[in-house]
C-alpha positions in Angstrom: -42.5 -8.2 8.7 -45.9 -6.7 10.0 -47.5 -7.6 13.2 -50.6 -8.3 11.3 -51.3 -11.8 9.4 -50.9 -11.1 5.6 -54.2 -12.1 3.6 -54.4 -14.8 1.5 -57.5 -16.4 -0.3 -58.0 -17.8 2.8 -58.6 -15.6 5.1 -59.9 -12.3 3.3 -59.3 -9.0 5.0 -62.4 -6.5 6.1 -62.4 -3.2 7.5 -64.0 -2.4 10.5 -64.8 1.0 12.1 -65.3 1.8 15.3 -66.5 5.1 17.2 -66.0 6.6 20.5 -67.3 9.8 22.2 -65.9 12.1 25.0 -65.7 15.6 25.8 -62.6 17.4 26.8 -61.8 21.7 26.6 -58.6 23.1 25.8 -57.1 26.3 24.8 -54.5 27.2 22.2 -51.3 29.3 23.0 -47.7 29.4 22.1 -45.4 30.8 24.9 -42.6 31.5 22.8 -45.3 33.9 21.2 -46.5 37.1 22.2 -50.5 37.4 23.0 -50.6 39.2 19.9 -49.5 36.5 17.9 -51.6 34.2 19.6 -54.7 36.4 19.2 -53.8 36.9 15.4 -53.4 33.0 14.8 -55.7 31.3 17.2 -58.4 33.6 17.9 -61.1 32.5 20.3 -58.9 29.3 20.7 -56.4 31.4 22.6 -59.0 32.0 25.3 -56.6 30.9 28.5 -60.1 30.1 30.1 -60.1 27.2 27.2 -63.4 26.1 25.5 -64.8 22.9 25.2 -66.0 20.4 22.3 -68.1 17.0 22.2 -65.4 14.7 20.4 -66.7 12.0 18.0 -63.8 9.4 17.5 -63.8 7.0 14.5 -61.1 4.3 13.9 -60.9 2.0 11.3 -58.9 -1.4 11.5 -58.1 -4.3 9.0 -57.3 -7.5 9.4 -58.3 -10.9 8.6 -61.7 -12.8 9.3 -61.1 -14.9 11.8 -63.0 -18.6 10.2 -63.9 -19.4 13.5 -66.0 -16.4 14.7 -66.4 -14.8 11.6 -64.8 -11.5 13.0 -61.7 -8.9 12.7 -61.8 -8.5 15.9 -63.9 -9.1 19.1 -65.6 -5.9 19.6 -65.5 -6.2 23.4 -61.7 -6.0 23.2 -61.8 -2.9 20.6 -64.1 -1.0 23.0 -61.6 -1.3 26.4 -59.0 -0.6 24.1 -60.8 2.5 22.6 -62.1 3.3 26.3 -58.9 3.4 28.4 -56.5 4.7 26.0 -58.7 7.4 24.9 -61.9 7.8 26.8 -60.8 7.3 30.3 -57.5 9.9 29.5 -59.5 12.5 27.8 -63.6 12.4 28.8 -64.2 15.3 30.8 -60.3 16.9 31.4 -58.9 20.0 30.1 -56.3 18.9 27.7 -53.7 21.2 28.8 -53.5 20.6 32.2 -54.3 17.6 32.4 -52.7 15.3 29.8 -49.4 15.5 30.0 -48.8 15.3 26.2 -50.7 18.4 25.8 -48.8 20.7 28.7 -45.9 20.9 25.6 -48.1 20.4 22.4 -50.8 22.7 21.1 -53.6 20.8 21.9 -55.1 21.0 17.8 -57.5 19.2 16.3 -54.4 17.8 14.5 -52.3 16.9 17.5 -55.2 15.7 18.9 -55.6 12.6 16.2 -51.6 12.4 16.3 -52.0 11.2 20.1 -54.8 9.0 19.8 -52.9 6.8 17.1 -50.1 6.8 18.8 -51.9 5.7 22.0 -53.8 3.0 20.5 -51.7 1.8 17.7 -49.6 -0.4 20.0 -52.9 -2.1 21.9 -54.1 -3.0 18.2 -51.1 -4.3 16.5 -50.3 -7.1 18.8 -54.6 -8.4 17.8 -53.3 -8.8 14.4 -54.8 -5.3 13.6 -54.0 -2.8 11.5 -54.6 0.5 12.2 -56.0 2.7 8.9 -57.7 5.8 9.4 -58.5 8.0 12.5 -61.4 10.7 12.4 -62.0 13.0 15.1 -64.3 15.1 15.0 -64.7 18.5 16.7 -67.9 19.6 15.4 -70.6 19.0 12.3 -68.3 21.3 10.4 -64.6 20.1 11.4 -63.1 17.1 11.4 -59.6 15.3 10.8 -58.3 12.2 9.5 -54.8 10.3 10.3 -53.8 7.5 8.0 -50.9 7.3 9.6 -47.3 7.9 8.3 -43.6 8.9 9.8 -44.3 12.3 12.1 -40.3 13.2 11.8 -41.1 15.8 14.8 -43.2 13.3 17.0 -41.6 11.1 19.6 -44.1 8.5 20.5 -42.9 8.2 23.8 -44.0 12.1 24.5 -47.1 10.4 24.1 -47.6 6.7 25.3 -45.2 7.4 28.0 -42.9 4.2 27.4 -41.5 2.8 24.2 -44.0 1.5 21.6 -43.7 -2.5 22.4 -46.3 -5.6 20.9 -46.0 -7.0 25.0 -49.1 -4.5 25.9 -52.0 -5.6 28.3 -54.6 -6.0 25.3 -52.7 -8.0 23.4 -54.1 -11.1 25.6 -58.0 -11.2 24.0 -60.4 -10.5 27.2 -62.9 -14.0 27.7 
């Protein structure tokens, strides 16, 4: 059974997406590889001195309107979740020495939308929310989307740092 509320004529489900911002630089490199491989398959990326991008994050959730407040979700709870699992983890670091997920993990615009559902997907759950789409995006002419899915490589505890659990700190709405 989901965490989330099923919908029923009652209670319709909506949509809602939220963004967030930060910067972070990074560099990409496989040691197993030599610097020629590197160069050939990263290029510019494999700069050890890293380079840096402006991040636009965009998650969307579903879940049911709440008949009381006419909401999905109280927005003030979806920003601190949004801001300390991503923004205050990634805003201004260099993703490979810095985040721990990252000193193992190419830090890729694809890995890079792997960890951030995997860090907020278990603050949203327990708010009756589903997680459905996650865009980063590096640039005006990159981005990526995760609609989620099994990642038979991925162990989410690389990432979170403890087992995924519903008992997380923003499960309890903030006044």
């Amino acid at each position: 059974m989901p965490a989330f509320p099923e919908s029923s004529p009652s209670m319709p489900v909506v949509a809602v997406t939220k963004r967030a911002l930060f910067s972070a630089a990074h560099h990409y490199w496989l040691p197993e590889w030599s610097e020629a491989e590197n160069r050939w398959t990263f290029h510019a990326c494999s700069n050890r001195f890293g380079h840096g991008h402006n991040y636009a994050l965009s998650i969307t959730v579903e879940g049911p309107v709440d008949p009381e407040t006419a909401m999905v979700v109280n927005l003030n709870v979806l920003k601190r979740v949004l801001r300390e699992e991503i923004v205050e983890r990634l805003d201004h670091t260099h993703l490979n020495h810095q985040v721990p997920f990252f000193r193992t993990h190419v830090p890729t615009l694809e890995n890079l939308c792997l960890y951030c559902w995997h860090r907020l997907l278990p603050c949203l759950e327990p708010l009756g929310l589903r997680l459905t789409r996650l865009r980063l995006v590096e640039n005006e002419t990159l981005w990526a989307e995760y609609l989620g899915g099994p990642v038979p490589w991925l162990d989410p505890t690389a990432i979170t740092g403890e087992p995924a659990t519903l008992e997380h700190p923003h499960a309890v709405p903030v006044p």
